[in-house]
C-alpha positions in Angstrom: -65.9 -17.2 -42.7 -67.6 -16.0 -39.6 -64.2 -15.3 -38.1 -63.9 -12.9 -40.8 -67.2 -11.5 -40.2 -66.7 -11.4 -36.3 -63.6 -9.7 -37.1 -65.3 -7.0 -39.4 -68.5 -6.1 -37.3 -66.5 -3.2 -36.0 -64.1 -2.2 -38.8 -66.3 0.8 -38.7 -66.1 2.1 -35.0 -65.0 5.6 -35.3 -62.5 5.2 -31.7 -59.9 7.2 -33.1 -62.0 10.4 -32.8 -62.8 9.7 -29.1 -60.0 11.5 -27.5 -60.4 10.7 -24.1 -59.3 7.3 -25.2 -56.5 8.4 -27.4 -55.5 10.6 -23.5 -56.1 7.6 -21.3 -54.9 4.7 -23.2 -51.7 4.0 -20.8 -51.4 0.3 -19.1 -49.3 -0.8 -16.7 -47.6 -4.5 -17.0 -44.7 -6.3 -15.8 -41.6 -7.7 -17.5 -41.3 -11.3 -17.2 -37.7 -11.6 -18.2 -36.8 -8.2 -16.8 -37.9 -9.5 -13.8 -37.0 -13.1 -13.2 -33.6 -11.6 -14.3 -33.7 -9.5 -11.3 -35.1 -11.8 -8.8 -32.3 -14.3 -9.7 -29.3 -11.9 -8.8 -31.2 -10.0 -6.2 -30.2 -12.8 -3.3 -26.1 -11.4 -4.3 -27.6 -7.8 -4.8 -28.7 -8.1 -1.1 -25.7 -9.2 0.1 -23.7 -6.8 -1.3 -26.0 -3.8 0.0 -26.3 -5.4 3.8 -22.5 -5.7 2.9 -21.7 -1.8 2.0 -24.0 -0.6 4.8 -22.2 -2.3 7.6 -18.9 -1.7 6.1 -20.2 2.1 6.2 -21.4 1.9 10.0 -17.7 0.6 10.8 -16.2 3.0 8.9 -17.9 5.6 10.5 -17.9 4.1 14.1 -13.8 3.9 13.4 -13.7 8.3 12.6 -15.6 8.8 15.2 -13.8 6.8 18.0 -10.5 8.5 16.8 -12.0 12.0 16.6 -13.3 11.6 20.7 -9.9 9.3 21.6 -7.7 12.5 19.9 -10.2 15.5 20.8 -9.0 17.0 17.7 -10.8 20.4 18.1 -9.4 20.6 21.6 -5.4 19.7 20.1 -6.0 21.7 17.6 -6.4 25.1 19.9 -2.9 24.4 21.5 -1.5 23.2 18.3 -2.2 26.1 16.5 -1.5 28.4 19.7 2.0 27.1 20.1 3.3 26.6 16.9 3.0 30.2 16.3 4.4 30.7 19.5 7.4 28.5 19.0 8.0 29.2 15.1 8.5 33.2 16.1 12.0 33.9 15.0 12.9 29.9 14.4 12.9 30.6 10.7 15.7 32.3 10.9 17.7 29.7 12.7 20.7 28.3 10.8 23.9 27.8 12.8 24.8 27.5 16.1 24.9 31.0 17.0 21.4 32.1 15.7 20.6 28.5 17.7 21.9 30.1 21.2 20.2 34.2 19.6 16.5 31.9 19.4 16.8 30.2 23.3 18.4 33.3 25.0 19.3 36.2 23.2 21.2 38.9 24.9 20.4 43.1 25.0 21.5 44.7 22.9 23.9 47.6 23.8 22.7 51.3 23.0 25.5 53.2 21.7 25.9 57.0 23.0 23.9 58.4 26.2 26.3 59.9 28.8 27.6 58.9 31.8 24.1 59.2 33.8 22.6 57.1 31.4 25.0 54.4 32.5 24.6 54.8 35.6 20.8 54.4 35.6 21.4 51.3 32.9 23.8 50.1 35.6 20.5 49.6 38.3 18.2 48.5 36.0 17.7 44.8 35.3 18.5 43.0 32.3 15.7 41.9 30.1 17.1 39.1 28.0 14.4 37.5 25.3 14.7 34.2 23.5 12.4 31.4 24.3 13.6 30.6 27.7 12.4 34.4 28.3 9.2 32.9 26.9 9.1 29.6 28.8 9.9 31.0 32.3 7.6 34.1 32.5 7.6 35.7 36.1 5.4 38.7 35.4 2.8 40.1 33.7 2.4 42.5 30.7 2.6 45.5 33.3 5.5 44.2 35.2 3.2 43.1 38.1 5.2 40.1 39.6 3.2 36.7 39.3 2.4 34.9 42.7 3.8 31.6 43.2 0.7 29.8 42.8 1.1 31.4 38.7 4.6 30.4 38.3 5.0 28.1 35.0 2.4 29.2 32.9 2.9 30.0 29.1 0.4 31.5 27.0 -1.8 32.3 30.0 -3.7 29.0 30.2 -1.0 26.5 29.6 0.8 25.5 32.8 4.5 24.7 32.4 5.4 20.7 34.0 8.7 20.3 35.4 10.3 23.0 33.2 12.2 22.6 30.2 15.0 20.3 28.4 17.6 20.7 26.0 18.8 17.8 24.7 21.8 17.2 21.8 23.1 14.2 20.1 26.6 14.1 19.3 29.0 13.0 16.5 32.4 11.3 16.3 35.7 13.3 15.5 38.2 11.5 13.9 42.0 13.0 14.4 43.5 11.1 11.0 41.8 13.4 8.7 38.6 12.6 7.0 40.8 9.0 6.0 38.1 6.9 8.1 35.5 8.9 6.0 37.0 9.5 2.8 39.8 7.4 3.0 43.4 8.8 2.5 44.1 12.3 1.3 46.8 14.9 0.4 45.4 17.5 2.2 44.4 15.6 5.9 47.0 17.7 7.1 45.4 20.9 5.8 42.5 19.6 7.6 43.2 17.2 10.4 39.9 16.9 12.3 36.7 15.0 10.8 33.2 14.7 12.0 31.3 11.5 11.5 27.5 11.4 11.3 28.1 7.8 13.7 26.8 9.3 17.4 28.9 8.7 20.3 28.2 8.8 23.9 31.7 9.9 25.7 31.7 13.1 27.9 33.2 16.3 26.8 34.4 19.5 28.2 34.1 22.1 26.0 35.1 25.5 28.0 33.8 24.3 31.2 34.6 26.1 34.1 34.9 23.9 36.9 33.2 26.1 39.7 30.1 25.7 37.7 29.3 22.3 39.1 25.6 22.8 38.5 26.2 22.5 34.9 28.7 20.1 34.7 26.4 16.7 34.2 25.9 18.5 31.0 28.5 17.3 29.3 28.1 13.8 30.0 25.2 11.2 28.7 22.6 11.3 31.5 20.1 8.1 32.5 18.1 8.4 29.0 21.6 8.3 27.2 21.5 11.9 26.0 23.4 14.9 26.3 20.8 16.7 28.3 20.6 20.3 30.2 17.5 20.6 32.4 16.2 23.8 33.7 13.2 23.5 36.4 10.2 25.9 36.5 11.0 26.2 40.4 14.2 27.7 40.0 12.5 30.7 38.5 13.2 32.6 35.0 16.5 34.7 35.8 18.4 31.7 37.5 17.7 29.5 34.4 18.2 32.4 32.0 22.0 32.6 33.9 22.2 28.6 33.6 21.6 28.9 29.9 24.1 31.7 29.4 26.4 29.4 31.7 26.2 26.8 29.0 26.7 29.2 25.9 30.1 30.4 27.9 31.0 26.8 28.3 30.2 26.0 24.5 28.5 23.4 25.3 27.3 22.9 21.4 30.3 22.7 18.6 31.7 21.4 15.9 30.9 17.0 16.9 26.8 18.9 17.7 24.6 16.6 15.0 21.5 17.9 16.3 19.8 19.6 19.4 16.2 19.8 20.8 13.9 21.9 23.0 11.9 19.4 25.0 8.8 20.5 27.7 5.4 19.7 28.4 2.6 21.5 29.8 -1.2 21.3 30.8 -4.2 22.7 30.1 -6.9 22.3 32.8 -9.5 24.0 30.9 -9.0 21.3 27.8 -8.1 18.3 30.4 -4.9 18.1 27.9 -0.9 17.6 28.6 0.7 18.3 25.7 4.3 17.6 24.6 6.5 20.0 22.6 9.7 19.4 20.9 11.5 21.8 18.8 14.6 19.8 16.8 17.4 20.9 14.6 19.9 19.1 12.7 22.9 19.9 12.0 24.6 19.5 8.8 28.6 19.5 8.2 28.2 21.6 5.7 27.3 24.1 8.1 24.0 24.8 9.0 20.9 23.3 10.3 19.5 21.2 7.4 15.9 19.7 6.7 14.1 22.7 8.3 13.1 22.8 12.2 11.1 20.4 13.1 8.3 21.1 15.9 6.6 18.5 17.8 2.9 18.8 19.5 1.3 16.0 20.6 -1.5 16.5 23.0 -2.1 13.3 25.4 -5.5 12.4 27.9 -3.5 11.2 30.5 -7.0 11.0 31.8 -9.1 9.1 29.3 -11.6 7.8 30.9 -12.6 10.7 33.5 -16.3 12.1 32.0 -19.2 10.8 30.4 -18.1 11.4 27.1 -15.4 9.0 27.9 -17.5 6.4 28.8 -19.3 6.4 25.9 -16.0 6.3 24.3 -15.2 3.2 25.9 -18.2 1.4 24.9 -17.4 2.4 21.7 -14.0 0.9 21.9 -15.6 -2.1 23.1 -18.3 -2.8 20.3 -15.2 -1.7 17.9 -13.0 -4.7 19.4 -15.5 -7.2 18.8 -16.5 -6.2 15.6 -13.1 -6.2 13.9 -12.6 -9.8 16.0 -16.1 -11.0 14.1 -14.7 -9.5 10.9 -11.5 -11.3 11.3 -13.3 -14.4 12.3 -15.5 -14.7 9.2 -12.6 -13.5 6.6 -10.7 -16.1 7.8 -13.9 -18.6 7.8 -14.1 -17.7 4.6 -10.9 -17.8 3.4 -10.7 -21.2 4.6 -14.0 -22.5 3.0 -12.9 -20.8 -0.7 -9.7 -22.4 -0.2 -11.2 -25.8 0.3 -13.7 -25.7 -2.3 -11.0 -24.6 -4.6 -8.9 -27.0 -6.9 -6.2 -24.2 -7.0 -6.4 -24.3 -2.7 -5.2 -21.7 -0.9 -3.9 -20.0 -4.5 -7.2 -19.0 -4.9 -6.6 -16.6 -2.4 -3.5 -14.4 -4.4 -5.4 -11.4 -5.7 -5.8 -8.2 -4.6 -9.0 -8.1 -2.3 -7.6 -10.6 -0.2 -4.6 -8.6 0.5 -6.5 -5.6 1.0 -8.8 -7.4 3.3 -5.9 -9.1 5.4 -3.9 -5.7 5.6 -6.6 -3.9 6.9 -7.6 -6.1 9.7 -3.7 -6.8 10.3 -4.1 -2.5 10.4 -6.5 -2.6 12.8 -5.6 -5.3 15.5 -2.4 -3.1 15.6 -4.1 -0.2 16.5 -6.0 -1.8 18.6 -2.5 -3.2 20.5 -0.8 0.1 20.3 -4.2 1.9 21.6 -4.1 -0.7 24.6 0.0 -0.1 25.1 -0.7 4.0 25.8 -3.5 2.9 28.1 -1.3 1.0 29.9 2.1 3.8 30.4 -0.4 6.3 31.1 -2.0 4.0 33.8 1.4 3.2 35.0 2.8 6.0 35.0 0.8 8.8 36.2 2.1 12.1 36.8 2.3 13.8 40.5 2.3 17.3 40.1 3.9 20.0 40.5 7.0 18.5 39.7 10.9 19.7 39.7 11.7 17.1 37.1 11.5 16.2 33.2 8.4 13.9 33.4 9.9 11.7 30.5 6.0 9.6 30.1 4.9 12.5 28.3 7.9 12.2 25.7 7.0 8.7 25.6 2.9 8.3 25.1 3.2 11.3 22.4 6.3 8.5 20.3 3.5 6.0 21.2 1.0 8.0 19.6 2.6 9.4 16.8 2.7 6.2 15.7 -0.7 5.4 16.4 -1.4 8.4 14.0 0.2 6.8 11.0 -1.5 3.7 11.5 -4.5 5.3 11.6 -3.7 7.0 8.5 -2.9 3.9 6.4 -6.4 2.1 8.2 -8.3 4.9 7.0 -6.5 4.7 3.4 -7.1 1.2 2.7 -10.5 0.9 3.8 -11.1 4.0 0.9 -9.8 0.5 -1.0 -11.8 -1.5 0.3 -14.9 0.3 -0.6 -14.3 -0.6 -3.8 -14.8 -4.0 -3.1 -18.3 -3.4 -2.1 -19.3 -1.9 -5.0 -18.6 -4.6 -7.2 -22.4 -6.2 -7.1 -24.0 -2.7 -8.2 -22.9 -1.8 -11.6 -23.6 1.9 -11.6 -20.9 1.6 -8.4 -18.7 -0.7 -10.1 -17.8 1.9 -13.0 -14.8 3.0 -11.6 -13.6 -0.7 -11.0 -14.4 -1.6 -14.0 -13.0 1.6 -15.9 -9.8 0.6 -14.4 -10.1 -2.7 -15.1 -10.2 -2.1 -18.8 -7.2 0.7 -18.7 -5.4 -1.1 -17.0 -3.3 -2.3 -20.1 -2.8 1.1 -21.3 -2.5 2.3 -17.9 0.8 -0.2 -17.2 2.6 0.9 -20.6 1.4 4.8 -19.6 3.2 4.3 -16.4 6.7 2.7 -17.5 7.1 5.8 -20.0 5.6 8.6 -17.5 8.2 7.3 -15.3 11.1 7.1 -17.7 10.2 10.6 -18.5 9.3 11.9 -15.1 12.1 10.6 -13.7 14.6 11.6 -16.0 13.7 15.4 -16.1 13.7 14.6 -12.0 17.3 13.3 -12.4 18.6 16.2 -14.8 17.3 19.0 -12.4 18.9 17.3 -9.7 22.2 17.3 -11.6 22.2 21.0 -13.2 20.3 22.6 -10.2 20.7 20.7 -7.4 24.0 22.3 -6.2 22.7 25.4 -6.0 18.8 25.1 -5.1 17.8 23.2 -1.9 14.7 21.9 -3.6 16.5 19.6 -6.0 19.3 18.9 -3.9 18.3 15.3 -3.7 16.8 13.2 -6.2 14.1 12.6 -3.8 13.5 16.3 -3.3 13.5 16.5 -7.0 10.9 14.5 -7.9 8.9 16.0 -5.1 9.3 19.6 -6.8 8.6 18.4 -10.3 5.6 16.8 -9.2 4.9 20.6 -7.9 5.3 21.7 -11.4 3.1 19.0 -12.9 0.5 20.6 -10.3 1.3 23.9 -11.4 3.3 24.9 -8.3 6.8 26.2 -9.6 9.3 28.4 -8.7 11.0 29.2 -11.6 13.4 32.1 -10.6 15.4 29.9 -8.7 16.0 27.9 -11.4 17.1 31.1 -13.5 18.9 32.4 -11.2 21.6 29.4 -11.1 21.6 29.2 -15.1 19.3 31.0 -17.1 19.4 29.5 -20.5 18.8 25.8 -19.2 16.2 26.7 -17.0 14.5 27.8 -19.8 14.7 24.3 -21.6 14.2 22.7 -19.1 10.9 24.4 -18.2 9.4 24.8 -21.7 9.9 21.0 -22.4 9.2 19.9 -19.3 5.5 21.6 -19.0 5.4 20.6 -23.1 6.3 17.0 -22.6 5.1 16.1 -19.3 2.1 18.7 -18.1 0.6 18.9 -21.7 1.2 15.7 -23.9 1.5 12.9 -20.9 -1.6 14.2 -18.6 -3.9 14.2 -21.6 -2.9 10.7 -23.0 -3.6 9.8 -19.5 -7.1 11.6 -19.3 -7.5 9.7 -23.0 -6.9 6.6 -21.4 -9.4 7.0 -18.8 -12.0 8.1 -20.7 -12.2 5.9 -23.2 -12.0 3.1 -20.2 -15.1 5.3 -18.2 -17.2 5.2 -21.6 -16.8 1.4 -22.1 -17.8 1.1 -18.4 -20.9 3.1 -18.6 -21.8 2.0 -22.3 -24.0 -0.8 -21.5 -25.8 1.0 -18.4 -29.4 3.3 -18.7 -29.7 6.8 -17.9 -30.8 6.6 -14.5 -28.4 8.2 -12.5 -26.0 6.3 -9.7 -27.8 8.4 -6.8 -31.6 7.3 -7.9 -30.2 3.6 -8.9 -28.3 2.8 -5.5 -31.1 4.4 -3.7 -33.7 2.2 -5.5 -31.3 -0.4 -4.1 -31.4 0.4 -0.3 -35.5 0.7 -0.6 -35.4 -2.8 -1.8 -33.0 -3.8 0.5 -35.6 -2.3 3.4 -38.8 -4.0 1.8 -37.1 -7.2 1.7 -36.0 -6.8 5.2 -39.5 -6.9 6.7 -40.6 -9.6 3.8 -42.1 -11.7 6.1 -45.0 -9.1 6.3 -46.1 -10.1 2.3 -47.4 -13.5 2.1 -45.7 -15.0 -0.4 -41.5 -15.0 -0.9 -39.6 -14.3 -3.7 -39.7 -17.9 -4.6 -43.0 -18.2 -4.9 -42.8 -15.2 -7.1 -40.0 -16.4 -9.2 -42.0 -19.8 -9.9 -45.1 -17.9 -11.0 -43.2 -15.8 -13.6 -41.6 -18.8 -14.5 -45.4 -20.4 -15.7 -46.2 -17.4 -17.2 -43.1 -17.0 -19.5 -43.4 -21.0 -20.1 -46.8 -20.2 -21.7 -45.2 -17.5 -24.0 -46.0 -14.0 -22.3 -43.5 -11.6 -21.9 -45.4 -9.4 -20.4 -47.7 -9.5 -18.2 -50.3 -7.9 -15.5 -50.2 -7.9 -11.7 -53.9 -10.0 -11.9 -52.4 -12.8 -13.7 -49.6 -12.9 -11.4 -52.1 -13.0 -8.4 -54.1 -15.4 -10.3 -51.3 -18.1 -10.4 -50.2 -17.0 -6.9 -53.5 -18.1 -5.7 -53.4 -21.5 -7.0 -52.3 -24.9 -5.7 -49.0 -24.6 -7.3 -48.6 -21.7 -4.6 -47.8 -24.6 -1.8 -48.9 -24.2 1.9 -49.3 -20.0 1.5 -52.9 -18.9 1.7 -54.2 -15.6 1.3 -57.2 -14.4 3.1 -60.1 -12.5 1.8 -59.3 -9.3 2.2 -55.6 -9.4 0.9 -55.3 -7.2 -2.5 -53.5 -9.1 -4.8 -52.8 -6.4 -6.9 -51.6 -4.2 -4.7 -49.2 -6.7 -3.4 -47.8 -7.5 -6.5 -47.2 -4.2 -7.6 -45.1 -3.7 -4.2 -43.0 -6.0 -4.8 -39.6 -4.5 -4.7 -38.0 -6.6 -7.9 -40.4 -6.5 -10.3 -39.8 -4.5 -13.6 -43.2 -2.2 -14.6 -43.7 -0.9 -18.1 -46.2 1.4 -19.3 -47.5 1.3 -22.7 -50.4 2.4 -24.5 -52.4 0.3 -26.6 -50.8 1.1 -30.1 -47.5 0.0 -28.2 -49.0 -3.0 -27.2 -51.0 -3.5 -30.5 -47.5 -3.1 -32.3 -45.8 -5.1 -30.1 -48.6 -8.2 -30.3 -48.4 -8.0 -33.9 -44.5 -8.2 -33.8 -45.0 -11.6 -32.5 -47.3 -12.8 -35.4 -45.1 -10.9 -38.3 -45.0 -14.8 -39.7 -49.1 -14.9 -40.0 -50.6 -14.5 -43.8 -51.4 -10.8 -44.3 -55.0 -10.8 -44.3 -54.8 -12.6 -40.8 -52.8 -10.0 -39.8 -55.0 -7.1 -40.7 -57.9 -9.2 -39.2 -56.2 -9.5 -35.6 -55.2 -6.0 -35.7 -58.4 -4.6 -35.8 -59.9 -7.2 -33.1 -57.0 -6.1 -30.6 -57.6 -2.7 -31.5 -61.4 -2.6 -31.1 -60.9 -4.6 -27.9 -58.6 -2.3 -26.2 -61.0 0.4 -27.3 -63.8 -1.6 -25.7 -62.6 -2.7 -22.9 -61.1 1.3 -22.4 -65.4 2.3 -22.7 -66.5 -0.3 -20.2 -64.1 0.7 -17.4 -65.3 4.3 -18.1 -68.7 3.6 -17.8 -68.6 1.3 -14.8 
């Protein structure tokens, strides 16, 4: 036929010799499905990116208000400063006489020295040391005497206000024994007196000498309803050093003592920072102080709006107000709407992302609320200075605070969560979602016999070792140390010590059992949830992928620059699948683009339809050469007779080969 003749007037064309053919036979066309596919879920896509993004900016807004509202570099200097300071020697404090040793201790007598020796010690003035020695410092490092315009200051910088407070809370003493604790006993005559951990408030005497009158309002509750000794920086380091003493004489701590604290504040004018110090001990009836010492510093801007800095701080508060209100007001918009639209109702609403969501906004309008109640004391209450008295704000803003601090902590922690919910419309940032969405079986058996295990081991060291070694003395204490060992953190002489030959067991199948054989069925777990996650997904990686993202996002932020919308994209792919292409080039997109079917969107004569179409952010290019293509046509016809076949082939072939010599030429 003269189809058959057409088809064999080239069958001789020697192309496959011309090699800059067989170099330059790459074309560029777009995937029709790949691409409607992506301009169908790219409206959610969007959402989710504009979504992440702001969340981000808020996020970042939040650390960045806290960082200037808490001048953590600044606190940090004192911090650091003074808990070296205060922790000299506090180690070592563990009963009530090393207590009284650490806040004044006594000189030592030298033994020997004749009798001229005593009489020069006997003109010579005491030099007691201890931190009221520390507190009160009236001279410098070469005995020069300090003015009175230097008096207070502690650490050189840090200027002391008021002076310093100890304060003790008190238990009750029963006189029947330990029957009220214990209930009856044999031996509650052996040992009539018993000391409840239940405070009490009713004076005491102690050993007070009544000629000390200055002391005596010690040994009652004072207007804060505390047992309270306060010692002014105006009265100067050796008469407060004698008041202390006063007190140790009087025993003013003994047995009923539950706990006692060092309370002062100072400032620091170069930092524009008070800060509030507060050294506690418990004490335990078993004898000593228990739990450790506890220091306290808290700095506090009882200034907070005094610079520039400030100010822009404060407009940062601001915008941060009205943001969480607008996210509030749209979660619960929404909320409502799903809820509505719903058959379930407000059910749908019971799963995890809306608790997350309501507990960090709930977060967040309280830190907002306690924020606005220390604006308010310090505003209130503002400090004259100098001062004779315990300025008891200070003690106050830095509770405030403290607890400001935790609620920052668990803000900051679940909006970690929340991020998760914002990756959920990108898959490469959905993988760990989705890894433990399909552990999560495994993961809740894992759990129940990691804990029965875990726990258990937990339970026997606190049994066999916790008598003897502090850190299992509690179950609590014991499952913090065995998590230690599951880290690798162990102290396994103390264990030895108290009996070697089960702290051997113990160890070996603890590390065996727990460390070896649950961690890796865990890491098994995980990894064979990750590799399901990731299976379906292409190499790209998740930092070229999301980025790919955000430049779409950008193009189709200033879309209304292109003249045409995704729409009228999405329709003209749609005609071109509907006549059977798959793929396609960017002139047959702009050919259909530029007919009526486009609607009321005209291009004018200088537009390049090709370059716009190959800008578009969502459509899917792929590059083939013209074997590819050849193979790929003929894929499509595999149901033809065979000599048709053969005929076609060569026509597409010699056609991509001509068409490859005309470009050249032109």
């Amino acid at each position: 036929s003269s189809f058959g003749k057409e088809l064999r007037l080239g069958a001789n064309m020697d192309f496959d010799d011309d090699e800059e053919y067989l170099e330059k036979d790459q074309h560029e066309f777009i995937d029709v499905q790949d691409s409607l596919k992506d301009l169908e879920s790219w409206p959610s896509k969007q959402r989710g990116y504009k979504g992440l993004c702001s969340f981000c900016v808020f996020i970042i807004l939040y650390i960045v208000m806290l960082s200037m509202q808490l001048r953590v570099g600044q606190s940090y200097a004192i911090d650091s400063a003074f808990r070296s300071f205060l922790n000299e020697g506090l180690d070592e404090v563990y009963t009530q006489e090393q207590f009284w040793e650490y806040l004044i201790k006594e000189p030592e007598e030298e033994e020997g020295g004749g009798g001229g020796a005593g009489e020069a010690g006997e003109s010579e003035e005491v030099e007691y040391e201890g931190i009221m020695s520390s507190l009160f410092v009236n001279s410098w490092y070469n005995g020069d005497a300090y003015l009175t315009s230097e008096q207070g200051y502690i650490l050189d910088y840090n200027k002391l206000v008021g002076g310093a407070k100890i304060v003790q809370t008190r238990g009750v003493k029963t006189n029947d024994g330990c029957t009220e604790l214990l209930g009856p006993s044999a031996y509650d005559r052996f040992y009539p007196d018993c000391y409840l951990e239940v405070l009490t408030d009713e004076p005491f005497t102690g050993s007070l000498d009544e000629s000390m009158d200055w002391i005596n309002s010690s040994f009652a509750v004072d207007s804060s309803g505390a047992f309270s000794a306060f010692f002014s920086v105006a009265d100067g380091r050796d008469l407060n050093i004698q008041r202390a003493l006063a007190l140790k004489q009087a025993r003013w701590t003994d047995k009923q003592t539950r706990g006692i604290a060092i309370k002062f504040a100072f400032y620091n004018g170069n930092l524009g920072l008070f800060t509030f110090c507060a050294i506690e001990l418990n004490f335990d009836v078993g004898g000593i102080f228990t739990n450790g010492n506890h220091i306290t510093i808290q700095s506090i801007n009882m200034e907070p709006y005094r610079s520039n800095d400030d100010r822009i701080r404060l407009a940062l508060e601001v915008i941060f107000m009205i943001w969480v209100s607008q996210q509030a007001a749209f979660f619960a918009r929404d909320s409502f709407e799903k809820a509505t639209a719903s058959k379930k109702g407000w059910r749908v609403l019971l799963n995890l992302w809306t608790a997350v969501d309501t507990a960090n906004l709930s977060l967040f309008f309280i830190y907002i609320a306690f924020r606005t109640l220390v604006l308010w004391m310090i505003y209130t209450n503002s400090i004259t200075v100098p001062t004779n008295k315990y300025e008891a704000i200070l003690e106050d803003v830095s509770a405030v605070q403290s607890s400001q601090l935790v609620i920052n902590f668990l803000n900051l922690f679940i909006g970690l969560l929340r991020f998760f919910k914002y990756y959920a419309f990108q898959e490469r940032l959905n993988v760990i979602n989705k890894t433990f969405e399909n552990a999560f079986t495994d993961l809740y058996h894992f759990v129940i016999m990691f804990g029965v295990i875990f726990g258990g081991y937990a339970v026997m060291a606190h049994i066999l070792f916790g008598p003897s070694v502090k850190s299992y003395s509690s179950v609590g204490r014991a499952l913090m140390t065995c998590w230690q060992m599951l880290l690798g953190e162990f102290d396994y002489e103390a264990i030895e010590y108290v009996n070697p030959e089960m702290a051997a067991i113990f160890f070996i199948t603890f590390m065996f059992l727990v460390t070896i054989v649950l961690v890796n069925i865990l890491l098994a777990i995980l990894i064979d949830a990750y590799t399901k996650a990731t299976q379906d997904q292409e190499g790209i990686s998740i930092f070229a992928e999301v980025g790919k993202g955000v430049v779409k996002s950008v193009n189709h932020m200033r879309g209304h620059t292109r003249q045409f919308n995704d729409d009228d994209m999405k329709k003209a792919l749609e005609k071109l699948r509907n006549k059977g292409l798959s793929r396609v080039t960017a002139q047959q997109i702009g050919e259909i683009l530029t007919t009526k079917n486009r609607g009321d969107v005209q291009f004018s004569q200088q537009v390049n339809l090709e370059d716009i179409v190959n800008d578009h952010p969502n459509l899917h290019h792929i590059s083939m050469k013209d074997e590819e293509v050849a193979t790929d046509d003929m894929n499509k016809i595999s149901g033809y007779p065979v000599e048709l076949i053969d005929n076609i082939e060569s026509v597409l072939r010699e056609n991509a080969y001509l068409r490859h010599r005309v470009q050249t030429t032109t």
